[in-house]
N, C-alpha and C positions, 0 to 999 in steps of 0.2 A: 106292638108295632102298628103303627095306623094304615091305615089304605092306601093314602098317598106312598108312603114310604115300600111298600107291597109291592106296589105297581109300577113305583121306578126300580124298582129290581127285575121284575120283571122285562120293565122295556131294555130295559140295561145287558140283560141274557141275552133276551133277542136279539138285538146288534150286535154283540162281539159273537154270535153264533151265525149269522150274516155275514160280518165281517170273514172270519173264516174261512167260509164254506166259499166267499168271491174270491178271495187269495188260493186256494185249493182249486178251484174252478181255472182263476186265470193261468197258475202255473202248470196244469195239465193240458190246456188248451191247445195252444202251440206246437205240442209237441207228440200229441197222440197220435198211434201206432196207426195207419192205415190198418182196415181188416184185411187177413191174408197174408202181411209183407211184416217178415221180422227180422231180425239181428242177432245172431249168435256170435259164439266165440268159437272159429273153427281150429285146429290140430286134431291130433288125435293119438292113440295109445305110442307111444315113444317119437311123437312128433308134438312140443311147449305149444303151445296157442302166442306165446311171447317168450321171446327169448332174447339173451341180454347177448351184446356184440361188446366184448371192451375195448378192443382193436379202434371202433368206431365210435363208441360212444353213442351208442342209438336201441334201443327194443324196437325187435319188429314181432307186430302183429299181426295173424291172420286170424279174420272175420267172416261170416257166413250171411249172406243176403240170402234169404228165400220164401216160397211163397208166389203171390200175383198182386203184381202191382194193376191197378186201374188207370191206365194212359201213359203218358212217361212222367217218369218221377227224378228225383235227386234224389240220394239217401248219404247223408253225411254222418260219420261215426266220427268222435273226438275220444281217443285214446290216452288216458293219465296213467304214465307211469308211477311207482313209489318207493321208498326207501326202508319204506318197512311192512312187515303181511298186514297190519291192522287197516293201511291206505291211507293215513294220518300225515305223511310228509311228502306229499307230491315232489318228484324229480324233475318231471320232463311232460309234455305234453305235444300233441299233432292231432290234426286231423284228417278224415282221406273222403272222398265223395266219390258217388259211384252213381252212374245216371241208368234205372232201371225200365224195363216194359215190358208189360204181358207175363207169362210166369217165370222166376226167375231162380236160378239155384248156384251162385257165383261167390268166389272168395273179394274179399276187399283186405288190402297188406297196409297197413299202417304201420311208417316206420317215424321212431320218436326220436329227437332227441334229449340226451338226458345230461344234467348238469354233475350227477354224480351216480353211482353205480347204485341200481335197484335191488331192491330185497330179491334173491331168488334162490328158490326153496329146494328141495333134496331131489327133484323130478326136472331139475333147471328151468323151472316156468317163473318167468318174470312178476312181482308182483303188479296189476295193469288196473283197471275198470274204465269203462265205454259209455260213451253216450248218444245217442242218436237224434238225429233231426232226420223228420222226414220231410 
């Protein structure tokens, strides 16, 4: 192998390793967690965090805001329903915003609607996952 050929390989790692670590950068950027202020999944022992309505055709969720926010904030959670435990076939989605300040320990109810009935398991907990914007 000659040098020339060496060295574009070289330059060649280095940009797609660049490349990367911008795309990892920009897609974490946006959306980082203020320190302090986080997003659970609240219910609790014989109370689903999501639970399916068939009457309605909707899961509702309850979420947990807490922590300290720094000044007032937004906190947007985007709840996907699914049709199976793996979260492979999204049903239904929503989202709910919740406007916080100074320390805060608050439910947020996101209720979805859903196109057809969600996976839900021997505990009746809806199968869900969440995502947050702060």
């Amino acid at each position: 192998m000659t040098r020339r050929v060496a060295i574009a390989i070289v330059i060649g790692v280095v940009l797609v390793a660049a490349v990367v670590g911008a795309i990892a950068l920009h897609r974490n950027g946006g959306d980082a967690r203020p320190a302090g202020l986080s997003v659970t999944w609240g219910g609790s022992e014989g109370h689903p965090t999501c639970t399916y309505d068939d009457q309605q055709q909707t899961v509702r969720c309850t979420l947990m805001i807490g922590g300290t926010a720094s000044g007032s904030q937004a906190v947007t959670v985007t709840v996907t329903a699914y049709a199976d435990e793996n979260t492979s076939r999204p049903v239904g989605s929503a989202s709910g915003t919740a406007h916080v300040e100074g320390t805060v320990h608050q439910p947020l109810v996101v209720t979805v609607p859903v196109r057809r009935a969600p996976h839900v398991d021997e505990d009746q907990v809806a199968a869900c996952t969440f995502e947050v914007t702060y």
